[in-house]
C-alpha positions as CSV (number, residue, x, y, z in Angstrom):
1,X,101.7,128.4,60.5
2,X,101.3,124.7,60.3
3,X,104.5,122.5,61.8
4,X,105.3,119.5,59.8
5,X,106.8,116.2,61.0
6,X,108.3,114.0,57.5
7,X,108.6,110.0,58.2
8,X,109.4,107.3,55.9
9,X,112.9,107.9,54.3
10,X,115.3,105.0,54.3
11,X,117.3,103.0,51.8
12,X,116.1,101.5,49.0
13,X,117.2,99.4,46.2
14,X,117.0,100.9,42.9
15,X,113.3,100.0,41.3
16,X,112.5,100.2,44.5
17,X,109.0,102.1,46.0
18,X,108.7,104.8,49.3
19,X,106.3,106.0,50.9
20,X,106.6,109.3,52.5
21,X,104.4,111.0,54.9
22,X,104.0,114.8,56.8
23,X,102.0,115.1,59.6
24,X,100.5,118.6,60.0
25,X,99.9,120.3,63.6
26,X,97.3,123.0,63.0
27,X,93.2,123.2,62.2
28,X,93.8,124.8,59.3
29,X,95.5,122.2,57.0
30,X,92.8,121.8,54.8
31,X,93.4,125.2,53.5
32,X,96.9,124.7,52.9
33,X,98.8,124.4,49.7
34,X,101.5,121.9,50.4
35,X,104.4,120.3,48.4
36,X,108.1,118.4,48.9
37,X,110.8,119.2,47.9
38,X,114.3,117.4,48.0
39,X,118.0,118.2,48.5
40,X,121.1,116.3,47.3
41,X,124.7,116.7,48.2
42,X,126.2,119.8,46.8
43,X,123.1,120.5,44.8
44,X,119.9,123.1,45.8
45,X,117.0,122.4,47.1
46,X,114.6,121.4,43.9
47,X,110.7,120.9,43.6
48,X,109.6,117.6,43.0
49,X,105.8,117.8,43.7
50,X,102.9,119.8,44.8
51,X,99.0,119.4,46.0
52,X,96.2,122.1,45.8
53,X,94.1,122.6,49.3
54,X,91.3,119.7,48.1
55,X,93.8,117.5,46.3
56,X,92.1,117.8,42.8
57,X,95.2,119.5,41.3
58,X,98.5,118.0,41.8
59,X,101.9,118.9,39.6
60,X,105.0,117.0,39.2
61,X,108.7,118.0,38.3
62,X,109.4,116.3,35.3
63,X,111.7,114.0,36.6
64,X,109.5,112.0,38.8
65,X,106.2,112.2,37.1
66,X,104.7,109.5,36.2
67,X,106.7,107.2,39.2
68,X,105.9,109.5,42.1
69,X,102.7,110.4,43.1
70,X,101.6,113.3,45.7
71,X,98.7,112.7,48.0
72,X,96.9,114.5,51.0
73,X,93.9,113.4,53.3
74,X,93.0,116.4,55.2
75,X,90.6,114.6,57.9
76,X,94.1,112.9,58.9
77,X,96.4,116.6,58.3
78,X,98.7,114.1,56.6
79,X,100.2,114.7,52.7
80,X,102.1,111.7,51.2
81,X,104.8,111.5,48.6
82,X,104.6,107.7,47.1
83,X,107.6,106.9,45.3
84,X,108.2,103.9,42.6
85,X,110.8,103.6,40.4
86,X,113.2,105.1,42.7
87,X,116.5,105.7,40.4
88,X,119.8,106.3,42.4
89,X,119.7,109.9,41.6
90,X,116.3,110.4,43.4
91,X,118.6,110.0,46.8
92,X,118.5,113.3,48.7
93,X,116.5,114.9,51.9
94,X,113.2,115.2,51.2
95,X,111.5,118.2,52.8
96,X,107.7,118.8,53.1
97,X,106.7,122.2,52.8
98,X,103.0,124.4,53.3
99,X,101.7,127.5,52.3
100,X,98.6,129.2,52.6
101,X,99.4,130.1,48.8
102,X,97.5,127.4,47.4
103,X,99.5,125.1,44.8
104,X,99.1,126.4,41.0
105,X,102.0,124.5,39.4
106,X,105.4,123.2,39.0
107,X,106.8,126.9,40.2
108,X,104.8,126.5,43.5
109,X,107.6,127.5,46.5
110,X,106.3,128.4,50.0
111,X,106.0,132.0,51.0
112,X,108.4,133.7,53.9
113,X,104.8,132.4,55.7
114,X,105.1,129.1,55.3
115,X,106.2,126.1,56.8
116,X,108.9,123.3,56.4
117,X,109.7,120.3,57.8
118,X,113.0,118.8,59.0
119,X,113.7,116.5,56.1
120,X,113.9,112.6,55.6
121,X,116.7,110.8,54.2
122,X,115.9,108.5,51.0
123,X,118.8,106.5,49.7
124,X,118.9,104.4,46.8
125,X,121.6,102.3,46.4
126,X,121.9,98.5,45.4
């Protein structure tokens, strides 16, 4: 397993842009599938975006695509969530999650194998 460290939540003003970052312990990132997810209040943990091992494929929930964009550069072990456009019902706890089960679409959730990180807190509110 790979531990994962989020940074970058915060509050933001509505049209506002995020960037989010994981930072991945482990040699083996490069051969990780790896994705966020986020949680609001009262509501279940949803996919918002996910990454295949070399970064060529990438899928998006349809709620943020086309505003947020998922990124990784594997010399750094680091995946990114950039996020524009941020609406006030994009504010939850954004987790990071990997998975030696390489990303393959929109359904993509960690195995019991994989790995999460402790969440960041976005907020947008004017």
């Amino acid at each position: 397993q790979v531990q994962l460290v989020e940074s970058g939540g915060g509050l933001v003003q509505p049209g506002g842009s995020l960037r989010l970052s994981c930072a991945a312990s482990g040699r083996t990132f490069s051969q990780y599938g790896m994705g966020w997810f986020r949680q609001a209040p009262g509501k279940e943990r949803e996919f918002v975006a996910a990454i295949s091992w070399s970064g060529v494929r990438r899928y998006y929930a349809d709620s943020v695509k086309g505003r947020f964009t998922i990124s990784r550069d594997n010399a750094k072990n680091t995946v990114y969530l950039q996020l524009n456009s941020l609406k006030p019902e994009d504010t939850a706890v954004y987790y990071c999650a990997g998975d030696q089960l390489n990303a393959y679409g929109s359904s993509w959730y960690p195995t019991s194998s994989g790995s999460w990180g402790q969440g960041t807190q976005v907020t947008v509110s004017s």
